[in-house]
Backbone as JSON, one array per atom type, in Angstrom:
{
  "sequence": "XXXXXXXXXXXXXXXXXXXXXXXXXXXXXXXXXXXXXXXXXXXXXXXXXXXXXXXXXXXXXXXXXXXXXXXXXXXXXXXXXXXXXXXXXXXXXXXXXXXXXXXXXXXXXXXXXXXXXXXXXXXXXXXXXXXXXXXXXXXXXXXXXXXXXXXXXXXXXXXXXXXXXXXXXXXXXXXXXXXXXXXXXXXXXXXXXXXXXXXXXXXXXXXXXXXXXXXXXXXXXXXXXXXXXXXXXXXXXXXXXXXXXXXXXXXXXXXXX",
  "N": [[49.85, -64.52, -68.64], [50.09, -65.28, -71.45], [49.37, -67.78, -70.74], [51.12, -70.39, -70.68], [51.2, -72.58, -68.56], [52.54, -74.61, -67.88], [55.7, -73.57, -68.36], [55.64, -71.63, -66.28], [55.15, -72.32, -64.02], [57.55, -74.23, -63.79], [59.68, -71.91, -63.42], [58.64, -70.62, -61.22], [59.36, -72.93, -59.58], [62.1, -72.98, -59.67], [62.5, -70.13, -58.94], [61.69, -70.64, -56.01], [63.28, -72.35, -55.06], [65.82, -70.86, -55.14], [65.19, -68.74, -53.5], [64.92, -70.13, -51.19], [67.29, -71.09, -50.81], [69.01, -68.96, -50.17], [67.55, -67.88, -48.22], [65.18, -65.94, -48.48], [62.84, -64.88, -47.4], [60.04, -63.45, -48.08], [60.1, -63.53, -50.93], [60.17, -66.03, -51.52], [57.98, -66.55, -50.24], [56.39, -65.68, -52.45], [56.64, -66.94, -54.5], [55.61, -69.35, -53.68], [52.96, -68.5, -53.75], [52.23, -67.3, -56.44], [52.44, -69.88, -57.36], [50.51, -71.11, -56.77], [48.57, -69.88, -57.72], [49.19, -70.49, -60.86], [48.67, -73.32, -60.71], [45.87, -74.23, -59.83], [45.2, -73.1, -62.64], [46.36, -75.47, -63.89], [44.8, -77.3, -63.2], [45.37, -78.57, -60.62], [44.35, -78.67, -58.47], [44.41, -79.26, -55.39], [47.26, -79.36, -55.01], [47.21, -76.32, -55.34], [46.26, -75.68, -53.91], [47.65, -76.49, -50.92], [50.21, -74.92, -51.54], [49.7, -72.42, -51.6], [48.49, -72.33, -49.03], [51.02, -72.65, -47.78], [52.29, -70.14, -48.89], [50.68, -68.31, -47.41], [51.19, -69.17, -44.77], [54.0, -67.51, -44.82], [52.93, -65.28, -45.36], [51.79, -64.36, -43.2], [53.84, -64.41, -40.91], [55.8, -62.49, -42.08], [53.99, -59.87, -41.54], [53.1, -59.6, -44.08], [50.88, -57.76, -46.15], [50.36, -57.68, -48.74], [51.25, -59.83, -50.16], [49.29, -61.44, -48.45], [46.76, -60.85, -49.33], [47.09, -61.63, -52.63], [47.38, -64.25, -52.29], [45.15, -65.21, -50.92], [43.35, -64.66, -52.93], [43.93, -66.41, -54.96], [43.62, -69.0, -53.57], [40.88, -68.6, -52.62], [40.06, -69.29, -55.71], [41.19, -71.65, -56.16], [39.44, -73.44, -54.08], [36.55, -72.44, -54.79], [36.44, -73.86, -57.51], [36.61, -76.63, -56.53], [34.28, -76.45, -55.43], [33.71, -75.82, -53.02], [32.14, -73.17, -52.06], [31.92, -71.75, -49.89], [33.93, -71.7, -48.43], [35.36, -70.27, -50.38], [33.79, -67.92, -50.51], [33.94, -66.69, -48.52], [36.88, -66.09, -48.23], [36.98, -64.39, -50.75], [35.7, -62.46, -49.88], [36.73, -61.26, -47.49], [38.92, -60.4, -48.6], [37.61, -58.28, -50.11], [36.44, -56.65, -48.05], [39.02, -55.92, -46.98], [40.34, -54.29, -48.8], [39.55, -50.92, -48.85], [38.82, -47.31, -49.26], [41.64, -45.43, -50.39], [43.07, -48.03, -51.2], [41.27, -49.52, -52.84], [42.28, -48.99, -55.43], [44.25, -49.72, -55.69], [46.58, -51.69, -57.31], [48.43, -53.74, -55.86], [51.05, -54.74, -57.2], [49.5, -56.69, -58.66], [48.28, -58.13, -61.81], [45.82, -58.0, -62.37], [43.4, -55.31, -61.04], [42.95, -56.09, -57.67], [40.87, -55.4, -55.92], [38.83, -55.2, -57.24], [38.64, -57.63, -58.93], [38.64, -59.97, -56.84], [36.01, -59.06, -56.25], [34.82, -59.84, -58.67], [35.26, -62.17, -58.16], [33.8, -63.42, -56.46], [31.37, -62.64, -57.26], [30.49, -64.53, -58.81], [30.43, -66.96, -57.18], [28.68, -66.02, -56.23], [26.43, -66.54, -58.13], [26.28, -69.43, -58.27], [25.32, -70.53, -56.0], [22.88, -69.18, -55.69], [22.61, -66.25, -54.9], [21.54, -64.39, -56.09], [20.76, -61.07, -55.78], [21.89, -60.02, -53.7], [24.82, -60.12, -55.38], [24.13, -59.13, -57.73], [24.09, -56.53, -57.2], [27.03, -56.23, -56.04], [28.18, -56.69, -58.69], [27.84, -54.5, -60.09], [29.53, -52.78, -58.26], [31.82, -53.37, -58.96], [31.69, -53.34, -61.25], [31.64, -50.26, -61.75], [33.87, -49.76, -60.34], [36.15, -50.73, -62.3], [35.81, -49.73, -64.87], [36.0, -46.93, -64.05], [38.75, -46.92, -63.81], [39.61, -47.91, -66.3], [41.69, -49.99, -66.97], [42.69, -52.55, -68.72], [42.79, -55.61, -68.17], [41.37, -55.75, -65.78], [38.94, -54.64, -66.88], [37.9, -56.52, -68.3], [37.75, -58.71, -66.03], [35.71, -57.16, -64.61], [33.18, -57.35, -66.82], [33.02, -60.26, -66.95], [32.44, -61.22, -64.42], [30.0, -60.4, -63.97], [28.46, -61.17, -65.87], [28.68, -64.39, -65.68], [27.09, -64.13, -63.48], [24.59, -63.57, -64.47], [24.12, -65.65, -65.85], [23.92, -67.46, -64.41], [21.74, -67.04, -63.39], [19.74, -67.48, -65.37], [19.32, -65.59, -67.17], [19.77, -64.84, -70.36], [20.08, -63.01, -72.15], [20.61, -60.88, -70.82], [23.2, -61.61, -69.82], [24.55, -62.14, -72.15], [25.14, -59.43, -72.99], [26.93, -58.27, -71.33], [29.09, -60.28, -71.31], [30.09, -60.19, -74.0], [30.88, -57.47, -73.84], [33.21, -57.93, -72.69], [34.34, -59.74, -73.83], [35.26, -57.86, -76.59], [36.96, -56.55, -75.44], [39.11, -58.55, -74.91], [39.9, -59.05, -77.65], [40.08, -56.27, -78.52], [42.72, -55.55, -76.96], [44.31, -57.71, -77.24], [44.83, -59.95, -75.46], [45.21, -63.17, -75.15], [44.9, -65.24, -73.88], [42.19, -65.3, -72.43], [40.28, -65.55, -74.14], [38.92, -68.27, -75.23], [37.69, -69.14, -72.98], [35.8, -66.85, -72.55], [34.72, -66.82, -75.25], [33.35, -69.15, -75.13], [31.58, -69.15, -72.78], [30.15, -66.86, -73.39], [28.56, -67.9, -76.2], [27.55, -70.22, -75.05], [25.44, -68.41, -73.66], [24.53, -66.97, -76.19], [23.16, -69.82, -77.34], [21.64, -70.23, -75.45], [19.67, -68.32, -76.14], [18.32, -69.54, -78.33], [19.93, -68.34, -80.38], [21.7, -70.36, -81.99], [23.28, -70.84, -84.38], [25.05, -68.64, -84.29], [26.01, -69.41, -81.64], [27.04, -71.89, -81.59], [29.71, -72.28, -83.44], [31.45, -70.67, -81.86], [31.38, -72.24, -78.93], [32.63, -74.17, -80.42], [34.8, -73.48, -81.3], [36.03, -72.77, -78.85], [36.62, -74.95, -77.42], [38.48, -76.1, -78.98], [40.63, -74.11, -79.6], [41.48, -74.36, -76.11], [41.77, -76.8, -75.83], [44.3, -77.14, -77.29], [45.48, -75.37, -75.86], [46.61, -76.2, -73.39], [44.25, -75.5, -70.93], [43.51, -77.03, -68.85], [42.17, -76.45, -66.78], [39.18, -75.6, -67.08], [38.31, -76.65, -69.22], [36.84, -78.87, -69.03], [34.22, -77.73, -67.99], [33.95, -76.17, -70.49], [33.4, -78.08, -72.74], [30.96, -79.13, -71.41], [29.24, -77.26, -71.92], [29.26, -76.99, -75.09], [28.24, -79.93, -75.88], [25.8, -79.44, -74.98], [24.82, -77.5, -76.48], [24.8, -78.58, -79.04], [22.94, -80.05, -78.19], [20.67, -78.85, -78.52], [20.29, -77.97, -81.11], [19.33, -80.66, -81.65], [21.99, -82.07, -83.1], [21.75, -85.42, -81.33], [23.76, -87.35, -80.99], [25.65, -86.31, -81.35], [26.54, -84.99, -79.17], [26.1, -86.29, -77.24], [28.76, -87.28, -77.38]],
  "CA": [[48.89, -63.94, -69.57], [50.18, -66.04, -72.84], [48.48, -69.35, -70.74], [52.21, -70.87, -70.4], [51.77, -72.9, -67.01], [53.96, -75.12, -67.62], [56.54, -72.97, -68.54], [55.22, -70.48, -65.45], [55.56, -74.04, -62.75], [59.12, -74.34, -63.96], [60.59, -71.07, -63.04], [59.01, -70.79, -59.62], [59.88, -73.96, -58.82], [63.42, -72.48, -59.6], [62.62, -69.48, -57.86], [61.49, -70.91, -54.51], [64.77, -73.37, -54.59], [66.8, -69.66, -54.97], [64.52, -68.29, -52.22], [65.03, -70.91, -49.72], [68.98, -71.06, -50.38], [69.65, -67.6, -49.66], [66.88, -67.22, -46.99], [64.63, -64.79, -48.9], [61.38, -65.15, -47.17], [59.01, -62.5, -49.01], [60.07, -64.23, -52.54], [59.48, -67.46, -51.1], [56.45, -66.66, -50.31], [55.87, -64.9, -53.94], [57.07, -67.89, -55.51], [54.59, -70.23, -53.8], [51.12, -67.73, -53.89], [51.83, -67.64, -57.32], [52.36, -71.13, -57.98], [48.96, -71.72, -56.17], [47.69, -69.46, -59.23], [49.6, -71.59, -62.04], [48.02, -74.93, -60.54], [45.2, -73.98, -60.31], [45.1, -73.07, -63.97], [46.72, -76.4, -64.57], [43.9, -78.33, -62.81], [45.49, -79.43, -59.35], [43.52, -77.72, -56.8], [44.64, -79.98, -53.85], [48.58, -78.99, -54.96], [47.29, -75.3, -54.93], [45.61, -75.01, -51.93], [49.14, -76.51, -50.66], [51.29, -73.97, -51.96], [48.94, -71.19, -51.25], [48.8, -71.92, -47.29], [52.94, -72.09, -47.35], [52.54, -68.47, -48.69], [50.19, -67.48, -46.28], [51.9, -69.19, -42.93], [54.94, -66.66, -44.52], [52.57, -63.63, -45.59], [50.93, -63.91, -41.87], [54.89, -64.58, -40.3], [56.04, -61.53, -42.25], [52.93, -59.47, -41.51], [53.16, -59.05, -45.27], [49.31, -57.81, -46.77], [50.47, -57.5, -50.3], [51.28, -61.34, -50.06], [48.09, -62.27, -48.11], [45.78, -60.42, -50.35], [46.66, -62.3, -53.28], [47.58, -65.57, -52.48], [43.37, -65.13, -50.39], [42.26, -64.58, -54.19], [44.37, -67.28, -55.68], [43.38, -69.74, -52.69], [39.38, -68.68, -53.44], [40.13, -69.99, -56.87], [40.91, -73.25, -55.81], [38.55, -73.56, -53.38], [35.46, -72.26, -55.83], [36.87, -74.84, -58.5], [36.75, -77.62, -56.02], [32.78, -76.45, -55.35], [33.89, -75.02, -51.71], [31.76, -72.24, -52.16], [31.81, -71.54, -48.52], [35.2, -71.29, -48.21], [35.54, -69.58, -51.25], [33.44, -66.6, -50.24], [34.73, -66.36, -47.23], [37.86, -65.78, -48.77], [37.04, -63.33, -51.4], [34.64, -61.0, -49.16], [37.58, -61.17, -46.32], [39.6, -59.67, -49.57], [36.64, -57.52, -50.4], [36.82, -55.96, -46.92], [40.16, -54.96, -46.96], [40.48, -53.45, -49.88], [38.91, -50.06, -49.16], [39.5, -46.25, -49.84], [42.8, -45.94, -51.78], [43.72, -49.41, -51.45], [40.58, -50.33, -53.61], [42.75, -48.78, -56.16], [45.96, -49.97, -55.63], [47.03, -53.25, -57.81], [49.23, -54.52, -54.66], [51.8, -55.58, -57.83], [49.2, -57.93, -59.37], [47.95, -57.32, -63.32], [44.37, -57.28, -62.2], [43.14, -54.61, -59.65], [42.38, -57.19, -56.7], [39.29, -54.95, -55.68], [37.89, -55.94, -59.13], [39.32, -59.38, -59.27], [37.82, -60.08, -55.52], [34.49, -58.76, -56.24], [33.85, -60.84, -59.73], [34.87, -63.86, -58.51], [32.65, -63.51, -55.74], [29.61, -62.51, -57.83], [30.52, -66.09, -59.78], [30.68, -67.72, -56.71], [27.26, -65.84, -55.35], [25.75, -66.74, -59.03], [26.57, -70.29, -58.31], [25.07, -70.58, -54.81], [21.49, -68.04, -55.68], [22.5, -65.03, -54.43], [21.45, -62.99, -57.18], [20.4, -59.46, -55.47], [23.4, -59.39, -53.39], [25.13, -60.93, -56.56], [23.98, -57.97, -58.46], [24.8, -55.03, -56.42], [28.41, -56.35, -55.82], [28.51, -56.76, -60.12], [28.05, -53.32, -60.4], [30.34, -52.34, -57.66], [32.74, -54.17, -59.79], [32.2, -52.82, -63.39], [31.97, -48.82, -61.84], [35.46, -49.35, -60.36], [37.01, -51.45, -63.22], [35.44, -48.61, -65.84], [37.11, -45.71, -63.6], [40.55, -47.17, -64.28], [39.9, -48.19, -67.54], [42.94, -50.78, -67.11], [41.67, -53.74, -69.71], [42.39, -56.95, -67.93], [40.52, -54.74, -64.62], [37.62, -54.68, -67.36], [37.16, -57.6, -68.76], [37.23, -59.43, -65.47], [34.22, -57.41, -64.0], [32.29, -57.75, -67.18], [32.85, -61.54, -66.78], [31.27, -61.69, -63.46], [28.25, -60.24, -63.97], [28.23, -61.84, -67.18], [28.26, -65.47, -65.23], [25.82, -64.79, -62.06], [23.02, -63.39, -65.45], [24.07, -66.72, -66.83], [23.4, -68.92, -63.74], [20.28, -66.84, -63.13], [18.95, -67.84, -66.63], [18.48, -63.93, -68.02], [20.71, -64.77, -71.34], [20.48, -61.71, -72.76], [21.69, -59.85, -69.9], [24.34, -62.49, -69.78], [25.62, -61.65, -73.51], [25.71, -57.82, -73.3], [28.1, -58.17, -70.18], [30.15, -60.99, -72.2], [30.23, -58.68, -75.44], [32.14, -56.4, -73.43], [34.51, -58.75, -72.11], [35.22, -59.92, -75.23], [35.48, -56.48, -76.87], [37.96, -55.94, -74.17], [40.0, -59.57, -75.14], [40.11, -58.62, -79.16], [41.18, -54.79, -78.83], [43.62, -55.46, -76.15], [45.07, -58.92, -77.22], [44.6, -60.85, -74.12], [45.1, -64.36, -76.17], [44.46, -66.56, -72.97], [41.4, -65.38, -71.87], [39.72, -65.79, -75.2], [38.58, -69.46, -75.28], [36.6, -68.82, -71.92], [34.81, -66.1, -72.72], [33.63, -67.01, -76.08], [32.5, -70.36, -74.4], [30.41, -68.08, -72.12], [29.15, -65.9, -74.49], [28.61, -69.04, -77.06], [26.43, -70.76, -74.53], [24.46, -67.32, -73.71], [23.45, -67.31, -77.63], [22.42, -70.81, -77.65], [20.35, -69.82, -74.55], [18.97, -67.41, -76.54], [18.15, -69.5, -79.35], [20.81, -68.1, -81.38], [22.83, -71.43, -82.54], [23.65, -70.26, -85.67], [26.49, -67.72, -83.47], [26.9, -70.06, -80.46], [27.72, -73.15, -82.01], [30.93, -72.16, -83.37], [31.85, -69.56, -80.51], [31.21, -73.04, -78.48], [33.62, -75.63, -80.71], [36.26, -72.93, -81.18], [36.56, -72.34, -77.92], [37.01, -75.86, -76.83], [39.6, -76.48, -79.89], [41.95, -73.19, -78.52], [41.62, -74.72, -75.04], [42.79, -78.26, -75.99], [45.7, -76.58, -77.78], [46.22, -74.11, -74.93], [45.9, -76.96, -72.42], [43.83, -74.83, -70.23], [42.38, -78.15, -68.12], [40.95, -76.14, -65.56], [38.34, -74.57, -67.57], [37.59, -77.46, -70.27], [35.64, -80.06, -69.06], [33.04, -76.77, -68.38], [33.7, -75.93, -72.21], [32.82, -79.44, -73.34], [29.52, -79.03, -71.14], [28.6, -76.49, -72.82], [29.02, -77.39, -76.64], [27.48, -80.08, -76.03], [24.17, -78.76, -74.19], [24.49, -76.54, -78.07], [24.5, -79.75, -79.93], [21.64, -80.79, -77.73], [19.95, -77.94, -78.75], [19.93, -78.15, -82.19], [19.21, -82.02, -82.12], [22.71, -83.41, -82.63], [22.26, -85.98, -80.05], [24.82, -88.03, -80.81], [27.33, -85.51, -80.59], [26.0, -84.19, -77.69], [26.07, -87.63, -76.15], [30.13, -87.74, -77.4]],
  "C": [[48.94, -64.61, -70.94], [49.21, -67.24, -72.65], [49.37, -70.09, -71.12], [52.04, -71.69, -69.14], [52.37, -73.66, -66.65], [55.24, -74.44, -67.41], [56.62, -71.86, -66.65], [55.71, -71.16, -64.05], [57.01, -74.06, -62.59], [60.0, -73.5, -63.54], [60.06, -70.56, -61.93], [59.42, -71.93, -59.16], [61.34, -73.53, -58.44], [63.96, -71.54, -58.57], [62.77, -69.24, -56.7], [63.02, -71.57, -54.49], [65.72, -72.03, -54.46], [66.56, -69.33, -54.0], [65.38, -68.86, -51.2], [66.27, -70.7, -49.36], [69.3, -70.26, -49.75], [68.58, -67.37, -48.57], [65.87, -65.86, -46.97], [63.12, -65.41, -48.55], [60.02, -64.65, -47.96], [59.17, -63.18, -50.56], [59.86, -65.61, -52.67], [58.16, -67.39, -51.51], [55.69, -66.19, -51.31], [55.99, -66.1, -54.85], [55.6, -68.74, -55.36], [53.23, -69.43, -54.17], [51.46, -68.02, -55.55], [52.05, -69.05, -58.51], [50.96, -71.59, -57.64], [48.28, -71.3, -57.31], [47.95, -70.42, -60.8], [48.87, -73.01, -61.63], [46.91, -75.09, -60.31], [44.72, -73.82, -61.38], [45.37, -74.35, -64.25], [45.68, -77.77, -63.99], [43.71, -78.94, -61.6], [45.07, -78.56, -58.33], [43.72, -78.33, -55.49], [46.29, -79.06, -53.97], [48.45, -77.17, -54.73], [46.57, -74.52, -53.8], [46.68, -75.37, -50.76], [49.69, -75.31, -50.56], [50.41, -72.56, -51.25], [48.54, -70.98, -49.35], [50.04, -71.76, -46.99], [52.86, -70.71, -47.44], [51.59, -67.7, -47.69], [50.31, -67.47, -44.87], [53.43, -67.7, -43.67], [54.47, -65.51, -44.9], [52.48, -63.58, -43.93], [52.85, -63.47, -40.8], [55.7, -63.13, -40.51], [55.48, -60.1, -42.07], [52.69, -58.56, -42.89], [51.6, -58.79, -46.03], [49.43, -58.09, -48.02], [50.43, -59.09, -50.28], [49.91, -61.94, -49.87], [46.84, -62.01, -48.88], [45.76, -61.1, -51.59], [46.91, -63.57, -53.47], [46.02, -65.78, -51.54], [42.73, -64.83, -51.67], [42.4, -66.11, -54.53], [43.45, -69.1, -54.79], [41.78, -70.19, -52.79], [39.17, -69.3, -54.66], [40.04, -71.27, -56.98], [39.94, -74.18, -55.41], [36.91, -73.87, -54.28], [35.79, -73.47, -57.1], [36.25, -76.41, -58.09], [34.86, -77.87, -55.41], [32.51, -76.31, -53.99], [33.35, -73.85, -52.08], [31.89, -71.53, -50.78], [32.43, -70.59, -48.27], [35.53, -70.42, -49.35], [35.08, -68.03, -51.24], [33.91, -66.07, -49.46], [35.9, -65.46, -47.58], [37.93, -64.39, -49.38], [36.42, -61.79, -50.36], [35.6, -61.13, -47.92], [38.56, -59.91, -47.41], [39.2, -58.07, -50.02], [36.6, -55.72, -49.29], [37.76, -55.31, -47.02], [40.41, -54.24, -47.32], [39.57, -52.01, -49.58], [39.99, -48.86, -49.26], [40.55, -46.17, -50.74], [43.59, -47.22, -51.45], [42.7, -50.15, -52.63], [41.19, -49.8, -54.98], [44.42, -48.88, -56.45], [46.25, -51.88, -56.17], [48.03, -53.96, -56.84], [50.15, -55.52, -55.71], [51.07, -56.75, -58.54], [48.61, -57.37, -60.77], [46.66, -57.25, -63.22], [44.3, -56.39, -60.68], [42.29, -55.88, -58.87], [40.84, -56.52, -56.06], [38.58, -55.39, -56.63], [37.81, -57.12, -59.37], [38.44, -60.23, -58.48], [36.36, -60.22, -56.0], [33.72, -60.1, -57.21], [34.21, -62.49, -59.34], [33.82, -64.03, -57.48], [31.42, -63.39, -55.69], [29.8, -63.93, -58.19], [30.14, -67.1, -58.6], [28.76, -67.68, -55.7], [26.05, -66.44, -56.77], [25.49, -68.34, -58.7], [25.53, -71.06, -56.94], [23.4, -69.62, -54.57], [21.6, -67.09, -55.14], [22.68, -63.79, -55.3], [21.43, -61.47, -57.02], [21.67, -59.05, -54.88], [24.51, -59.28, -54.67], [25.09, -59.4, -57.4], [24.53, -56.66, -58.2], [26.36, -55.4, -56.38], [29.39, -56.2, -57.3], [28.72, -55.25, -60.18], [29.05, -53.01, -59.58], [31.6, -52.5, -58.9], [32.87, -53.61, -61.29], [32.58, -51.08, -63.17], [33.53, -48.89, -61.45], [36.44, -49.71, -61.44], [36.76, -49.95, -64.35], [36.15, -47.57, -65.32], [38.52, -45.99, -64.02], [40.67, -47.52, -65.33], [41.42, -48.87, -67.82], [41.78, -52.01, -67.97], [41.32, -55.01, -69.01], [41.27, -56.64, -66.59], [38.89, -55.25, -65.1], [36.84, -55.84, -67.0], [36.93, -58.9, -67.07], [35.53, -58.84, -64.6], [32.88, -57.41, -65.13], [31.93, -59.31, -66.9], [31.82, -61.64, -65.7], [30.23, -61.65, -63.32], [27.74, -60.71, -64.86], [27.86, -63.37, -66.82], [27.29, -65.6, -64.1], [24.6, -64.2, -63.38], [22.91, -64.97, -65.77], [23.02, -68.21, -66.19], [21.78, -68.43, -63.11], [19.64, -66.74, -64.15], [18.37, -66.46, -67.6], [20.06, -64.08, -69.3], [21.13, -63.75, -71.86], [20.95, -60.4, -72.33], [22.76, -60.38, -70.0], [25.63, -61.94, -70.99], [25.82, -60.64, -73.86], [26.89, -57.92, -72.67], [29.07, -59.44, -71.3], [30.71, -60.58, -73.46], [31.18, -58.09, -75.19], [33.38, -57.0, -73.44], [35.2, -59.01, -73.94], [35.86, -58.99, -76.35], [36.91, -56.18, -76.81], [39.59, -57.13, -74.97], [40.53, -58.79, -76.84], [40.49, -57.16, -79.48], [42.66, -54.87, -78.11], [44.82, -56.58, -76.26], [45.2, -59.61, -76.09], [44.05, -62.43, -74.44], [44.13, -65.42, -74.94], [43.13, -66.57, -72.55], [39.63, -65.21, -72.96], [38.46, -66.57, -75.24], [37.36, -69.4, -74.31], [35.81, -67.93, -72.19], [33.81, -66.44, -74.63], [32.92, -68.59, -75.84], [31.12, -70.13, -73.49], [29.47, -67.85, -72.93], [28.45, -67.16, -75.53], [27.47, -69.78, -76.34], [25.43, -69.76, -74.45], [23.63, -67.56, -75.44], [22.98, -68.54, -77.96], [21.18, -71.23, -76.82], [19.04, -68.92, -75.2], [18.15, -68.15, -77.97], [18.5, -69.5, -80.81], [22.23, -69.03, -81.65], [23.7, -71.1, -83.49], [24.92, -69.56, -85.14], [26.87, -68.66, -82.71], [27.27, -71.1, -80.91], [29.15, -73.16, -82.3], [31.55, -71.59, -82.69], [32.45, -71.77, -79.76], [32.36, -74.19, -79.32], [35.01, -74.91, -80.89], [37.1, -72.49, -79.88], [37.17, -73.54, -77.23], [38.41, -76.5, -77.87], [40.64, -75.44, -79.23], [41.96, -73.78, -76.98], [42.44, -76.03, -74.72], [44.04, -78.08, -76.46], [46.36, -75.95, -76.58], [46.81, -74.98, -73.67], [45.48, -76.43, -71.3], [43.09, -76.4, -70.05], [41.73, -77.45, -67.12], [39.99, -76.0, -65.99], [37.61, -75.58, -68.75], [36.79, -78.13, -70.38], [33.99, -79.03, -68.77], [32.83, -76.17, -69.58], [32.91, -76.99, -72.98], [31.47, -79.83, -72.58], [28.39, -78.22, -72.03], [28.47, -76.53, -74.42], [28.43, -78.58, -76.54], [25.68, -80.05, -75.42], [23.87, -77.8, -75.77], [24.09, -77.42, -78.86], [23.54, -80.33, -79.7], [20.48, -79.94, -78.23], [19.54, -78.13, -80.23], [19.7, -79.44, -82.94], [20.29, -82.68, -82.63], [22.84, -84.18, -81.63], [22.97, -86.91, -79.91], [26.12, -87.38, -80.5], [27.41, -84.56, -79.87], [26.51, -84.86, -76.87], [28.21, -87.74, -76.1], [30.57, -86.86, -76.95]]
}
């Protein structure tokens, strides 16, 4: 949650080498799922789609769900990154499934509710691909359960989602109520890492709208905390977006840079 993944790489690596020694299968397999999530963040989506089938030949071996449930988010991550949408849905709406009655309320040990988590990346992934109506109905699913638990990081990920399938279906100003929130959510709650991304979002939404004057700097501050943070997964779509702002307001040279 600081946006450490170096630091985060380093002590499962440690972990799994403890694992293996002593023969601890279940922390094995905790070590790698959530290394598939750190490398991912750090950009290598081949190394975490790796790691993330080791933990799921030992979730499936252990017939461990808690395991397979979120190293099948973390795995979607990769996947959706890599522009496997396919496989990526697959994934999440296999997740989606599971999760019902009181399990859609049970964090299975992870800091977002995985019913919530599931759902928005799978609106992102249906925004991405035109499946707006389904897309829509699944958003809401997603913000009434996140709002019942009123857990923050819960929130802010299902405002996000519905916040990115308005975005890729060109309705801006639906786009930047739902990103409002999110961000709302980041700045009462302190949730440093997930900052940069959302006012990159939101930042493009107001330059969709017209409104440069707000998104422009939303848009260069977000790509300055990101280069600091080194969030590479997430940057070279920041640096699309500031400059598509700069294009907007006729810098086209530093659009073009």
């Amino acid at each position: 949650l600081l946006g450490d993944v170096r630091g985060t790489l380093a002590h499962l690596r440690e972990a799994a080498t403890l694992a293996e020694r002593i023969g601890d299968q279940p922390r094995l397999g905790r070590s790698f799922s959530f290394a598939a999530n750190a490398l991912y963040l750090s950009g290598d989506q081949r190394g975490a789609i790796s790691a993330g089938e080791r933990a799921l030949r030992i979730a499936d071996a252990l017939s461990d769900f808690r395991l397979r449930t979120a190293t099948s988010i973390y795995l979607g991550r990769a996947y959706q990154a890599l522009g496997d949408y396919r496989r990526a849905l697959q994934l999440f709406h296999e997740v989606v499934e599971c999760l019902q009655g009181d399990l859609m309320r049970d964090h299975l040990g992870l800091p977002v509710l995985p019913a919530v988590f599931a759902r928005s990346l799978q609106v992102w992934c249906m925004g991405e691909t035109g499946q707006f109506s389904d897309g829509s109905r699944l958003a809401e699913e997603a913000i009434r359960l996140a709002e019942s638990t009123n857990h923050p990081d819960t929130r802010l990920w299902a405002y996000r989602g519905a916040g990115l399938l308005e975005l890729a279906r060109g309705e801006a100003q639906q786009a930047a109520n739902f990103l409002e929130r999110a961000r709302e959510v980041c700045r009462t709650y302190e949730l440093p890492v997930y900052v940069p991304v959302i006012d990159s979002e939101l930042g493009h939404a107001y330059a969709m709208l017209g409104r440069t004057g707000d998104g422009l700097p939303l848009l260069e501050d977000a790509v300055q905390q990101a280069t600091a943070r080194k969030q590479v997964a997430i940057l070279a779509q920041m640096m699309l977006r500031l400059g598509d702002g700069k294009l907007r307001v006729g810098l086209v040279d530093e659009a073009a840079s």
